[in-house]
Backbone bond lengths (Angstrom), bond angles and torsions (degrees), N, CA, C in turn:
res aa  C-N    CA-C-N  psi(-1)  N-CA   C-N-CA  omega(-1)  CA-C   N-CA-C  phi
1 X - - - 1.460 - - 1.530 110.82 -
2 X 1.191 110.53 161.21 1.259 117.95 -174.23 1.311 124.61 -153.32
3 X 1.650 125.49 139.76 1.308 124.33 -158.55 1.573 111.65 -136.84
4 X 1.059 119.24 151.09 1.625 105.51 178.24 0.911 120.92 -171.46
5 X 1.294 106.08 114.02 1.599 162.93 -123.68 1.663 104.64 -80.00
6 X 1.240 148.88 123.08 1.723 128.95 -172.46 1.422 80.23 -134.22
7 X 1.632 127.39 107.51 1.710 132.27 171.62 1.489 80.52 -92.94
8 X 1.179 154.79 -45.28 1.378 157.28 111.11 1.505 156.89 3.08
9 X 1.298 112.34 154.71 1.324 99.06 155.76 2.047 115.94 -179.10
10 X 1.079 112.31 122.47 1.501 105.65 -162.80 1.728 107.21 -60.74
11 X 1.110 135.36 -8.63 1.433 120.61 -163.99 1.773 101.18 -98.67
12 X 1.492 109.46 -1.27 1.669 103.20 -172.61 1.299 96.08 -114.00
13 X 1.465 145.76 46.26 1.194 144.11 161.51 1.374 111.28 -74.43
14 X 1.193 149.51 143.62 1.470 144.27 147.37 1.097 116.63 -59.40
15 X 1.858 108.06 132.52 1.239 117.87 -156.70 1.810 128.74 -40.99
16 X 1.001 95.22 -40.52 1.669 115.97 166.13 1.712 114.88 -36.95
17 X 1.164 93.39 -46.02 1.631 100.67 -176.63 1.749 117.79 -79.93
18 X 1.690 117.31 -21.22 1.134 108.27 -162.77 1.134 123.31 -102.63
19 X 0.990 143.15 142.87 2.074 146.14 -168.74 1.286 86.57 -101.60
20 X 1.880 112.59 99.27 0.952 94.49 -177.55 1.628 102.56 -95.79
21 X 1.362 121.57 13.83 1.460 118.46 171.84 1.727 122.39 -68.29
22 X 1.366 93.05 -20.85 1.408 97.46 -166.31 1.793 102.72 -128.46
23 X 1.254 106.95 92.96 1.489 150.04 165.46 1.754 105.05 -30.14
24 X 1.371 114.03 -63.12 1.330 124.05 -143.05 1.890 83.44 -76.55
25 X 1.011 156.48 25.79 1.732 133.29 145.29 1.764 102.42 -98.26
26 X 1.511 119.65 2.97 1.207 107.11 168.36 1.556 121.59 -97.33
27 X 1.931 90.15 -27.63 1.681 94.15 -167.13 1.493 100.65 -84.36
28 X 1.649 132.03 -12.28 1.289 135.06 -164.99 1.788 106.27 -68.62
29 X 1.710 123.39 -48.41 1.384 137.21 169.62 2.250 99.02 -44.92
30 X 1.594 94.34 -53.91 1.474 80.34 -161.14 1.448 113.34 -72.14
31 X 1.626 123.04 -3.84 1.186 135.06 171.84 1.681 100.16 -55.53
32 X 1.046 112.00 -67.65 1.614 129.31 -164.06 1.525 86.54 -56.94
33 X 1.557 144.28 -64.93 1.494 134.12 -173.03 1.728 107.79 -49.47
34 X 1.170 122.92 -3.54 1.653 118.95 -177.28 1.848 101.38 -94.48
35 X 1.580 108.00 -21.33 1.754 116.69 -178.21 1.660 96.71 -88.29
36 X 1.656 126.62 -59.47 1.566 105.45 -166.43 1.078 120.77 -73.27
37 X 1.296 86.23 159.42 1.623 110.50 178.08 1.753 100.04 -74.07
38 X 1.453 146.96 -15.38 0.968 140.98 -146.71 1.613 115.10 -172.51
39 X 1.201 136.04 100.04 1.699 128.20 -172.78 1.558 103.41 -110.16
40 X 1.104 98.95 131.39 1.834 99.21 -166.31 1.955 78.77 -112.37
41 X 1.340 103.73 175.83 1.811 118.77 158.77 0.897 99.06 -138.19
42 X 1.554 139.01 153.45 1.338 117.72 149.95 1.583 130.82 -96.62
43 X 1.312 103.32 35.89 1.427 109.96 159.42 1.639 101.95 -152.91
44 X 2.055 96.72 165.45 1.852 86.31 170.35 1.474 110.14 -99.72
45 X 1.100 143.89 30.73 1.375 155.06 128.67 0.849 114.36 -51.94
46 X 1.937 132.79 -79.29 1.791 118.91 158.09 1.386 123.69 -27.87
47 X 1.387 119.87 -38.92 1.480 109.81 -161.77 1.447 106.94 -73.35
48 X 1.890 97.80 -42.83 1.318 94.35 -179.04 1.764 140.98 -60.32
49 X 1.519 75.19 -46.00 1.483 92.15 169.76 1.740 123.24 -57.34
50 X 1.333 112.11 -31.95 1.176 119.83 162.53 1.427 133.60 -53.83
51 X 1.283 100.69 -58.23 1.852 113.91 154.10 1.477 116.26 -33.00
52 X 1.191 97.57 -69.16 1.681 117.22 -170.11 1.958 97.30 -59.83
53 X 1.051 85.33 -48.37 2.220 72.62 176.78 1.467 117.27 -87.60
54 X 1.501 128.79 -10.03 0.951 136.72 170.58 2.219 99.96 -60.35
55 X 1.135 96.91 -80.13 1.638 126.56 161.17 1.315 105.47 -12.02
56 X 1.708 130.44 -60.16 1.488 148.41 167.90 1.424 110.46 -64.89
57 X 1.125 136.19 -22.85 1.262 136.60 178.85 1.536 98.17 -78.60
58 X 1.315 125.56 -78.34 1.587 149.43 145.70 1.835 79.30 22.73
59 X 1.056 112.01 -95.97 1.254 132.76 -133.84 1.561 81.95 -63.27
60 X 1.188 151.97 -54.66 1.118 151.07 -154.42 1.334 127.28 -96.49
61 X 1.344 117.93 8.21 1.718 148.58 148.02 1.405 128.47 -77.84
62 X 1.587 96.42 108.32 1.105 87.35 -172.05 1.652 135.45 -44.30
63 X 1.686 120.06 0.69 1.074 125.58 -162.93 1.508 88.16 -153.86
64 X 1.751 124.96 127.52 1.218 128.29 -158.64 2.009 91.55 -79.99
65 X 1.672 91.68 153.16 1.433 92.34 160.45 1.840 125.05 -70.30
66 X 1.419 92.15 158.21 1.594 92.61 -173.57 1.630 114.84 -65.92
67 X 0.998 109.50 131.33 1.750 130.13 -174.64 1.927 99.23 -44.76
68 X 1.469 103.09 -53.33 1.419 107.14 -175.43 1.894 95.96 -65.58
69 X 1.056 149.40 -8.18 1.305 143.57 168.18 1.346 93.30 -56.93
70 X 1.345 141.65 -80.13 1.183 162.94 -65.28 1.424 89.05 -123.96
71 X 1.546 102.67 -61.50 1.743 128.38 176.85 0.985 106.95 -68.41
72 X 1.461 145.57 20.95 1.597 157.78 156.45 1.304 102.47 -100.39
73 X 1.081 122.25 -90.81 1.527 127.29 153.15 1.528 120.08 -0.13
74 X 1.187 120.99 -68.89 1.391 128.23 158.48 1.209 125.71 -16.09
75 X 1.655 98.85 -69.00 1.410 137.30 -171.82 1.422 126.69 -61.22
76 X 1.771 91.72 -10.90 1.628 93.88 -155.23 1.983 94.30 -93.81
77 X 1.496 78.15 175.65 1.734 106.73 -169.35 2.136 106.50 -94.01
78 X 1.346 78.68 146.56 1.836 84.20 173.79 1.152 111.68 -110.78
79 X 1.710 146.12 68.20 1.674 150.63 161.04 1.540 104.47 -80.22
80 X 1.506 99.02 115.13 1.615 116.64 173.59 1.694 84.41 -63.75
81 X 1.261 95.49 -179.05 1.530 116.11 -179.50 1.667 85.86 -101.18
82 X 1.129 131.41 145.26 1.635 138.46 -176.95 1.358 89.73 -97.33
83 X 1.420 93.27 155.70 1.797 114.14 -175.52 1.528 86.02 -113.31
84 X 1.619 84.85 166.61 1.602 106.96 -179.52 1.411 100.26 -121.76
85 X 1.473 137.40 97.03 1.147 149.99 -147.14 2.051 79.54 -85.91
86 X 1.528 95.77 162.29 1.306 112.28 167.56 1.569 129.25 -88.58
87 X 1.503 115.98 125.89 1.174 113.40 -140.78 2.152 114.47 -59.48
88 X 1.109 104.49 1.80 1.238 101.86 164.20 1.865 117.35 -103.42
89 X 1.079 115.54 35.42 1.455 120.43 179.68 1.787 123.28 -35.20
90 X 1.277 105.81 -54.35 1.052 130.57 177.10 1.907 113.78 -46.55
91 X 1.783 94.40 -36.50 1.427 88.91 170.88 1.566 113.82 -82.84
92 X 1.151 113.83 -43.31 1.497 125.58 -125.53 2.284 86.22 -77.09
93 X 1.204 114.30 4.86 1.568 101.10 -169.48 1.647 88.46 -96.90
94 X 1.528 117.39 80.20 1.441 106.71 149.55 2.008 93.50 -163.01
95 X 1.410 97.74 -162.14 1.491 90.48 -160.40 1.582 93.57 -88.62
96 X 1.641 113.19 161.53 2.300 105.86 -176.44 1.554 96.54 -113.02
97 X 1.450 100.36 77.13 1.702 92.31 170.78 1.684 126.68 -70.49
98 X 1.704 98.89 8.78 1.158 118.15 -175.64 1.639 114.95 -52.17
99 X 1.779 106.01 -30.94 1.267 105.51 172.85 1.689 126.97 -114.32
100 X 1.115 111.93 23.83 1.453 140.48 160.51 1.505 99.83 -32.32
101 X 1.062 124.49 -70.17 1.675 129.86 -170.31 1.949 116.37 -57.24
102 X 1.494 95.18 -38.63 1.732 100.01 176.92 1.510 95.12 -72.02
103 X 1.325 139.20 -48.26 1.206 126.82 -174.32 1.443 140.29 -87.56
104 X 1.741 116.52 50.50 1.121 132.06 -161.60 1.359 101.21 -80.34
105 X 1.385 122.93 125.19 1.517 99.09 170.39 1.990 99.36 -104.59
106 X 1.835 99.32 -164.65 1.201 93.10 -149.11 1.690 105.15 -84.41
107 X 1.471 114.72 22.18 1.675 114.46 168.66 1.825 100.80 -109.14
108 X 1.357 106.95 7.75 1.687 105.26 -174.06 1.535 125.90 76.14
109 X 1.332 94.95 25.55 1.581 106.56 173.89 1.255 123.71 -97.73
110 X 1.068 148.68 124.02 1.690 130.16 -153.05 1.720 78.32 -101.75
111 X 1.398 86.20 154.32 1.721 103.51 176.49 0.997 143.98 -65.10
112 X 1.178 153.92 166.96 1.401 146.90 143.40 1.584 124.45 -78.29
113 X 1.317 109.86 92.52 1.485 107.72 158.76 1.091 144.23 27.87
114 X 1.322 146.01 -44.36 1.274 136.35 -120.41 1.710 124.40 -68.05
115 X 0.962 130.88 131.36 1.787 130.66 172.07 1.241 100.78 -115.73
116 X 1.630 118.01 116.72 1.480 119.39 137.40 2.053 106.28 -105.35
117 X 1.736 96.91 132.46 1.071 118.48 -145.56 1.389 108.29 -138.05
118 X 1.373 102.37 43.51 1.287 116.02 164.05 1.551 142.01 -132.26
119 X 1.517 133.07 155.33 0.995 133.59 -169.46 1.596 111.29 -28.79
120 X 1.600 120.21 162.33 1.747 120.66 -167.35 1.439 88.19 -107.30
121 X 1.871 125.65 68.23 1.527 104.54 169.76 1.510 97.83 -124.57
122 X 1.377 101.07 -170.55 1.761 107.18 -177.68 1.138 124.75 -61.34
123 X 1.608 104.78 -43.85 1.752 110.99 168.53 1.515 133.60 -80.68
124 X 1.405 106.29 15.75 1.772 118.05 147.63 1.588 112.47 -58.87
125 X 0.837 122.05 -16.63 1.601 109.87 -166.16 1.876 115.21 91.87
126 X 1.300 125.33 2.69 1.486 101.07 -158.82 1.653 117.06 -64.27
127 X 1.414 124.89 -7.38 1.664 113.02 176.34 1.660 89.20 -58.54
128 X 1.377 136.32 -52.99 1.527 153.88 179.35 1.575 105.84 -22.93
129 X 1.536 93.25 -68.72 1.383 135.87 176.05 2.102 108.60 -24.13
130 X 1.739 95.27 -70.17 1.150 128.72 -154.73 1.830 97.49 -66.81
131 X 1.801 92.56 -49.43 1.547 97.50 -164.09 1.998 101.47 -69.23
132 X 1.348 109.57 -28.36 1.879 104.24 -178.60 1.352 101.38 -57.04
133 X 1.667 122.97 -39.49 1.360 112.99 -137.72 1.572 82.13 -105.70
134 X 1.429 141.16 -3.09 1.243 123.53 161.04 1.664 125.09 -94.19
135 X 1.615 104.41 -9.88 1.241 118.30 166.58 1.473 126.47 -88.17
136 X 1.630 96.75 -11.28 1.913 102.94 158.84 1.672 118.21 -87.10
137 X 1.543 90.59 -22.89 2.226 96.11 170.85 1.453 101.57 -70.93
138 X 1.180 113.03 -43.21 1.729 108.18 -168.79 1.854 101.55 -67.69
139 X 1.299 128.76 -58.37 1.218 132.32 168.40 1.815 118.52 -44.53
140 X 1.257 101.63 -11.91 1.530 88.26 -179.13 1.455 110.57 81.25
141 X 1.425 139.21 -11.90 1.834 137.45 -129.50 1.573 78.60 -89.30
142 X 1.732 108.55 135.71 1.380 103.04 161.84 1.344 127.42 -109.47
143 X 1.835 92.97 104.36 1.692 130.40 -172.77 1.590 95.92 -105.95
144 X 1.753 104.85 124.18 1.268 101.42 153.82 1.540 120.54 -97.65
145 X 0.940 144.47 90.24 1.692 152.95 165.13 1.718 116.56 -29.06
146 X 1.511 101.22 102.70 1.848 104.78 165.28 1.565 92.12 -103.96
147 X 1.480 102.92 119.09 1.668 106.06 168.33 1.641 101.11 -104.55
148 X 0.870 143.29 108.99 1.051 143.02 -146.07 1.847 101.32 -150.13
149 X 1.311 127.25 140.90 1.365 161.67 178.00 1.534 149.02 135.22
150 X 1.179 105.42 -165.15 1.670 77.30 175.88 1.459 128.65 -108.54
151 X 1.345 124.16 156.74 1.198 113.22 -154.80 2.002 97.50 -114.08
152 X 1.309 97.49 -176.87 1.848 108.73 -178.64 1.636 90.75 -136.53
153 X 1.400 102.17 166.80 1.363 121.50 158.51 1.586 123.64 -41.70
154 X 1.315 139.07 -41.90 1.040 152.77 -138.60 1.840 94.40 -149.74
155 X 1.364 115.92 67.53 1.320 144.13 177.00 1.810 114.43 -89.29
156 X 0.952 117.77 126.79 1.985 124.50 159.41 1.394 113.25 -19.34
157 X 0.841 160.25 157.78 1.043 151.26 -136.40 1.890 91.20 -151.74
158 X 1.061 105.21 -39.85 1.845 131.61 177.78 1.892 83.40 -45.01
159 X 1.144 160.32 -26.36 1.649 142.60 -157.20 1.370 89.35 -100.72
160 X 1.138 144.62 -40.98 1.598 125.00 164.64 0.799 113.01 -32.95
161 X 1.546 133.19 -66.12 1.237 101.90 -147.22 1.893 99.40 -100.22
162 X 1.430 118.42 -4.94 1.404 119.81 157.63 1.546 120.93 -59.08
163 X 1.420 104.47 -14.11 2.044 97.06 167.22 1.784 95.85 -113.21
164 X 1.111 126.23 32.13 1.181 113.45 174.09 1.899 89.87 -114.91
165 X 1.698 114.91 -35.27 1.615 105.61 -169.03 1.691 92.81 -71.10
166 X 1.755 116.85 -40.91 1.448 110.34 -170.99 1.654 124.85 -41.85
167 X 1.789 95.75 -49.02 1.905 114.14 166.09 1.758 101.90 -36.02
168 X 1.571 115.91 -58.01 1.308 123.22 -137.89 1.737 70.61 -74.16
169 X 1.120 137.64 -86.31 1.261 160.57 -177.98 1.528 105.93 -16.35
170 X 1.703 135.33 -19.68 1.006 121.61 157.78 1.064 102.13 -122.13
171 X 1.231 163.33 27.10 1.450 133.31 95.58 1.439 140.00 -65.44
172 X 1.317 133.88 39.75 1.178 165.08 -108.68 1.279 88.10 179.40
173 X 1.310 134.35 -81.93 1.688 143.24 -108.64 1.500 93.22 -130.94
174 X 1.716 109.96 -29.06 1.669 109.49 -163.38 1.693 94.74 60.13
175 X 1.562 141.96 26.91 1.509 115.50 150.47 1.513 94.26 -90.88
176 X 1.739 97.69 146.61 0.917 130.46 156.46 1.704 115.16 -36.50
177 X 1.773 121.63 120.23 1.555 93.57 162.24 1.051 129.92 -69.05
178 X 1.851 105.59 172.29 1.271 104.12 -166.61 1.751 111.34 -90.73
179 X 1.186 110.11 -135.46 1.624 108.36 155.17 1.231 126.71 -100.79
180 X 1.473 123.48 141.68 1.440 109.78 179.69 1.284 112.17 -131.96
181 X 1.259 117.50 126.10 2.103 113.29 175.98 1.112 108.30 97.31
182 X 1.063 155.65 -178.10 1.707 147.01 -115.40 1.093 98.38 -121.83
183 X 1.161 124.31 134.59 1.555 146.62 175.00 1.304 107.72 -82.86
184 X 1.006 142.41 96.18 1.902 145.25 -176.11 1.464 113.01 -57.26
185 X 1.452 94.40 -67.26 1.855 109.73 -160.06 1.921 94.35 -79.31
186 X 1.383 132.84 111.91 1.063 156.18 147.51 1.843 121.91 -5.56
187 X 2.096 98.12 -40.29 1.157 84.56 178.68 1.730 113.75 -97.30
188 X 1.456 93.59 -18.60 1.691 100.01 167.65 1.541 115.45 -46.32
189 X 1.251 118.73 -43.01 0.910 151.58 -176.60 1.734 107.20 -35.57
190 X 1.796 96.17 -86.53 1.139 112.35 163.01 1.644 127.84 -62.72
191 X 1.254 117.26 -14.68 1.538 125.33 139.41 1.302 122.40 -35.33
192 X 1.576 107.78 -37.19 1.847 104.44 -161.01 1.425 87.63 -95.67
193 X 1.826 128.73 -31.02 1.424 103.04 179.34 0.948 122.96 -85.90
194 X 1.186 137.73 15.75 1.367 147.68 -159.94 1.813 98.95 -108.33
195 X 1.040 109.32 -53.04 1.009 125.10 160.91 1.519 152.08 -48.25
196 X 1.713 99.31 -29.68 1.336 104.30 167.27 1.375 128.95 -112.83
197 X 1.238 141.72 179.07 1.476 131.44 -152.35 1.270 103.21 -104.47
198 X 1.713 122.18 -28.16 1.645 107.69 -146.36 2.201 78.81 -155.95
199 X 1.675 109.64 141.08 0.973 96.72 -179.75 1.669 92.99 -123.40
200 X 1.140 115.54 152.55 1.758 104.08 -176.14 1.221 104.34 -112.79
201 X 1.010 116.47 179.32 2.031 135.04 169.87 1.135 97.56 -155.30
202 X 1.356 107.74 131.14 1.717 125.79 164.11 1.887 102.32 -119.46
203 X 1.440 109.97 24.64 1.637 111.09 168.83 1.371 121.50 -45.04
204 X 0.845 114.10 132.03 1.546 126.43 164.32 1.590 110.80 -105.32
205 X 1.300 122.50 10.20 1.245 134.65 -172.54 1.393 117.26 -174.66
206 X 2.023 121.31 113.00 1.225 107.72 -158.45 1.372 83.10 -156.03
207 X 1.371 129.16 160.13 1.742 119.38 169.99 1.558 90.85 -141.19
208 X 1.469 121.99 -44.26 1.567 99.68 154.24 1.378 122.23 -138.61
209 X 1.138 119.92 19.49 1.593 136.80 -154.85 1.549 117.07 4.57
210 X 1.625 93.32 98.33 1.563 103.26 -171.63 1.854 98.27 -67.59
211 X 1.504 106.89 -33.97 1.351 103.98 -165.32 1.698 111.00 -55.05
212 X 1.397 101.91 -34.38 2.053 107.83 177.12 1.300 104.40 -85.07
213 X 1.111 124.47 -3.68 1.203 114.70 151.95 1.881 148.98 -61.73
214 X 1.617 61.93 -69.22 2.051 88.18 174.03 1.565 95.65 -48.39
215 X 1.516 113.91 -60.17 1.830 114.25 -169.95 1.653 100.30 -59.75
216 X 1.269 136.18 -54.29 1.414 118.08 168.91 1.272 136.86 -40.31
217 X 1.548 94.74 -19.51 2.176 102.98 171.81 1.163 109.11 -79.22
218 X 1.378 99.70 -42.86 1.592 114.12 -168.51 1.787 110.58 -65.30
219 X 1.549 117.29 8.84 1.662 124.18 -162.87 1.301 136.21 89.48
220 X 1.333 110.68 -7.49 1.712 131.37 174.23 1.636 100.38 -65.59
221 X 1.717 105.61 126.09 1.523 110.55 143.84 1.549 111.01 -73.69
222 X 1.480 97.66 168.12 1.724 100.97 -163.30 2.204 95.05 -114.84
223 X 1.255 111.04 131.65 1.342 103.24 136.93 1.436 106.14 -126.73
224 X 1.528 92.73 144.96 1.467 109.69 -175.10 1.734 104.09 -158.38
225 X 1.493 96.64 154.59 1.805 100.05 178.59 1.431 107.94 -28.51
226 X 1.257 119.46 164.28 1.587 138.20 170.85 2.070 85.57 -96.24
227 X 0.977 112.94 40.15 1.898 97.19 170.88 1.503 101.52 -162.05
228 X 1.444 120.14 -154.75 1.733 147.42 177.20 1.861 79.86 67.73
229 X 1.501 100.48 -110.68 1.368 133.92 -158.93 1.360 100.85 -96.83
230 X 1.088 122.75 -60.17 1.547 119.99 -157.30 1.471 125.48 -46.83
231 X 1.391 109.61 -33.99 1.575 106.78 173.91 1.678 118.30 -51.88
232 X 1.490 114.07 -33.52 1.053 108.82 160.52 1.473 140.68 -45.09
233 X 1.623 117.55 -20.94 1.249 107.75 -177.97 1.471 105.03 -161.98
234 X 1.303 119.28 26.18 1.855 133.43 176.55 1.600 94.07 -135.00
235 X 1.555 91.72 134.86 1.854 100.60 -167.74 1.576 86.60 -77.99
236 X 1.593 101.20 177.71 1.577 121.76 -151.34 1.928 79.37 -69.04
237 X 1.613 122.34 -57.13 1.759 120.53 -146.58 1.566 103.73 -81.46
238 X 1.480 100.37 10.75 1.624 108.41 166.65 1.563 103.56 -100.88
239 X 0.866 120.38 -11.47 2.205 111.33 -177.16 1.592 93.66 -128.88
240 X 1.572 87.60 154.07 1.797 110.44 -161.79 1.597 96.73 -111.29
241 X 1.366 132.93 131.63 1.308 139.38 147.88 1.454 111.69 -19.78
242 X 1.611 125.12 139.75 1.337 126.31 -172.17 1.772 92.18 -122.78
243 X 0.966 103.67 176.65 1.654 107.51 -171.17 1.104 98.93 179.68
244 X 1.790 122.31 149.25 1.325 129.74 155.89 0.941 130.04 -12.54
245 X 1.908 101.77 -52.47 1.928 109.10 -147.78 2.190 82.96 -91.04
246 X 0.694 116.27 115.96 1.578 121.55 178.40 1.812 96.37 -62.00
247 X 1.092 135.82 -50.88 1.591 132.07 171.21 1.867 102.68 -43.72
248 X 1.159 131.32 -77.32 1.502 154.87 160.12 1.678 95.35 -8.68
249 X 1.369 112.01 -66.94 1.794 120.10 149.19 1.296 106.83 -8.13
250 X 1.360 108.13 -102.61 1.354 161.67 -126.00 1.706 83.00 -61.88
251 X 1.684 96.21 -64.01 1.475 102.98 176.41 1.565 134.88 -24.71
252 X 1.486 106.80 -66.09 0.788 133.18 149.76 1.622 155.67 -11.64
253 X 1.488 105.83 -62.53 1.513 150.37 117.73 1.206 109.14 -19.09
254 X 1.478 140.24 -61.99 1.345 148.36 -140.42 1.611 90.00 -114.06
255 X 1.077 121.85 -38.37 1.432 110.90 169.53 1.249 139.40 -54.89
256 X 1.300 105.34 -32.88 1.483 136.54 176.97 1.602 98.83 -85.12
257 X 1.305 117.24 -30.38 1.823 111.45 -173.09 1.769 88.84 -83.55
258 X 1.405 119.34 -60.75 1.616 111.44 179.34 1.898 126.42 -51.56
259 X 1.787 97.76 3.06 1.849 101.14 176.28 1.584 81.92 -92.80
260 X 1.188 119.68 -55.83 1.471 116.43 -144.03 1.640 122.88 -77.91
261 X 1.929 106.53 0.72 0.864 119.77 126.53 1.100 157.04 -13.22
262 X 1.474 83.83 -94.66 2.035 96.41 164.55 1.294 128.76 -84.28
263 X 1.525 103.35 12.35 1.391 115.54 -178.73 1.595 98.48 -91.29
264 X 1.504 118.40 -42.79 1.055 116.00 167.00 1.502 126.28 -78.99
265 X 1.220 120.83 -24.84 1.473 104.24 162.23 1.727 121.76 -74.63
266 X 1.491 121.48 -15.65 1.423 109.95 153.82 1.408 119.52 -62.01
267 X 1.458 123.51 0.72 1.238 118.23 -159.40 1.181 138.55 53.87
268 X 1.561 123.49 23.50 1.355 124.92 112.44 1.485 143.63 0.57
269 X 1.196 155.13 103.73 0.932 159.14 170.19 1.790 113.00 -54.85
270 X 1.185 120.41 150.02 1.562 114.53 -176.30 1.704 91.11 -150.77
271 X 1.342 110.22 81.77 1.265 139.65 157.18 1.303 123.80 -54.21
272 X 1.337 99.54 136.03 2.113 111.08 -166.31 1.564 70.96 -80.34
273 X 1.727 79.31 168.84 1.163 122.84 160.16 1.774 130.18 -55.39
274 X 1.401 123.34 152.47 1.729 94.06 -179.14 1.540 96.46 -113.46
275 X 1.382 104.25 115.68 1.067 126.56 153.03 1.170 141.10 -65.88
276 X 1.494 123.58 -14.11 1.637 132.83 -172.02 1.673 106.49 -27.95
277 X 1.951 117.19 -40.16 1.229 78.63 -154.35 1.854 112.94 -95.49
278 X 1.303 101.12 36.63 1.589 104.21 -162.99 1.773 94.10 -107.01
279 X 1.698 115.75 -14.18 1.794 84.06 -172.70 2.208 76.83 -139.53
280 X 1.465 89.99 161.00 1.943 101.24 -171.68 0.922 92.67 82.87
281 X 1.868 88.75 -177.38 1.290 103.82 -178.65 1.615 139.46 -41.96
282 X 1.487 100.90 -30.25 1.650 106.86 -173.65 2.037 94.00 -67.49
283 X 1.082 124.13 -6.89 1.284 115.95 -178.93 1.133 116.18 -107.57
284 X 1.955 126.40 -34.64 0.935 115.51 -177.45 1.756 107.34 -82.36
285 X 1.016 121.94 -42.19 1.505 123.91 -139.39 1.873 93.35 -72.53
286 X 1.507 118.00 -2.52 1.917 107.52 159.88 1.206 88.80 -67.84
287 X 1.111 145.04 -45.78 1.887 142.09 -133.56 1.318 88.00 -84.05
288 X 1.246 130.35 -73.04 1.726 125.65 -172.73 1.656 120.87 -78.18
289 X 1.160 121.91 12.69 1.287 140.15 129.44 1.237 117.11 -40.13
290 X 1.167 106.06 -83.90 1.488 141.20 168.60 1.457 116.46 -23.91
291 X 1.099 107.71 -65.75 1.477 130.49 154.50 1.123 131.35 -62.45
292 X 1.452 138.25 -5.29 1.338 150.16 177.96 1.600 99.13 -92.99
293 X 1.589 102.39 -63.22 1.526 111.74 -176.16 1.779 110.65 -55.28
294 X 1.328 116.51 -33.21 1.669 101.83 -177.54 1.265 99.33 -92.04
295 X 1.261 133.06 -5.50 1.607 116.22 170.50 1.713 121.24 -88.37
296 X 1.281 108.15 -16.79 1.404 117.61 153.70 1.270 121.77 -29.09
């Protein structure tokens, strides 16, 4: 038996990223859906989006795709990839005022958190990125910023000058900086999500974002786009309206970071997301389903 797997998908790249002259890295995936017995996604954003560009390709070949493609596609299954929550789960769903005191800024307000915690490529969002974290220096808002992931040779060029507003932004504020650039050791790691209040995404490209995930187990509220993936599993007053004008964004974004603020300095709670059904049983037991029925 055979199954095949889409963590992916070539037709939902942002425009920036795609050659659209050269066809064959989209039609090569739908080759392989004509061999399984079974095409899972792990989200219904990939699947959909896949369909829908599969469908657009179709039309623009000189020779239509095969009908039985289509009825695979159809057919197929939606299994997130399951998380492996951190072995204290049970605690970690309340707010960590544990570090309230390191983050005093200079009116005596301890900070807000924030982690964006993702890879250093183009389709993170950082023009997105750049304009929140210069529209929280201009506002004064006291945000401490972990930009944190891993980076490649051939990096955005947009994080210069985002650790040059962060500098300006803690001497400004007297907060402490945050972290910046790849975290190595795993439990440090999970130290920083454990630790912070609110995790962001400025993606322009996501199919299930394990990275807003993992930090949502770990106790992080989420802001993230109002689109890709996320509507699937971040409530509506956790994701920000996206728009053309990327500032208009940005705005936006920062509005929602200046509620959750004073939501937390009334002492308010700012509660993750519920995830239950992405890690255990509610995650594994589609997979050996799955696996029961093709071994039949």
């Amino acid at each position: 038996p055979s199954v095949l797997y889409f963590h992916e998908n070539q037709f939902a790249y942002p425009a920036g990223q795609q050659r659209k002259e050269n066809v064959e890295p989209r039609l090569v995936p739908l080759y392989s859906v004509m061999c399984a017995e079974q095409v899972v996604f792990n989200s219904a954003f990939n699947r959909s989006s896949c369909i829908e560009g599969a469908l657009a390709l179709s039309k623009r070949l000189p020779k239509a795709l095969p009908t039985r493609l289509f009825e695979k596609l159809e057919a197929s299954l939606v299994l997130p990839v399951p998380l492996v929550p951190p072995p204290e789960l049970s605690a970690i769903h309340h707010q960590h005022e544990n570090i309230a005191s390191a983050g005093e800024s200079a009116i005596g307000t301890a900070a807000l958190e924030v982690v964006w915690n993702h890879r250093w490529e183009y389709d993170k969002g950082i023009g997105l990125l750049a304009e929140i974290v210069a529209l929280v220096q201009t506002r004064g808002l006291p945000v401490r910023f972990h930009i944190v992931g891993q980076q490649f040779r051939d990096k955005p060029q947009g994080f210069s000058a985002i650790e040059v507003s962060l500098a300006q932004i803690s001497e400004q504020s007297g907060i402490a900086r945050g972290a910046f650039g790849y975290v190595k050791d795993r439990e440090d790691y999970q130290r920083l999500l454990k630790n912070a209040h609110v995790v962001l995404s400025t993606a322009d490209h996501d199919f299930q974002g394990l990275a807003v995930q993992e930090a949502c187990l770990a106790g992080c509220q989420a802001l993230v786009p109002d689109a890709l993936v996320y509507p699937e599993y971040i409530p509506t007053h956790q994701r920000f309206a996206v728009y053309e004008d990327v500032q208009k964004t940005a705005i936006g974004a920062v509005d929602i970071l200046a509620a959750k603020i004073k939501q937390r300095q009334s002492g308010e709670p700012l509660p993750p997301p519920n995830l239950s059904a992405f890690w255990g049983e509610p995650a594994l037991a589609p997979y050996r389903d799955l696996i029961k029925r093709l071994s039949l």
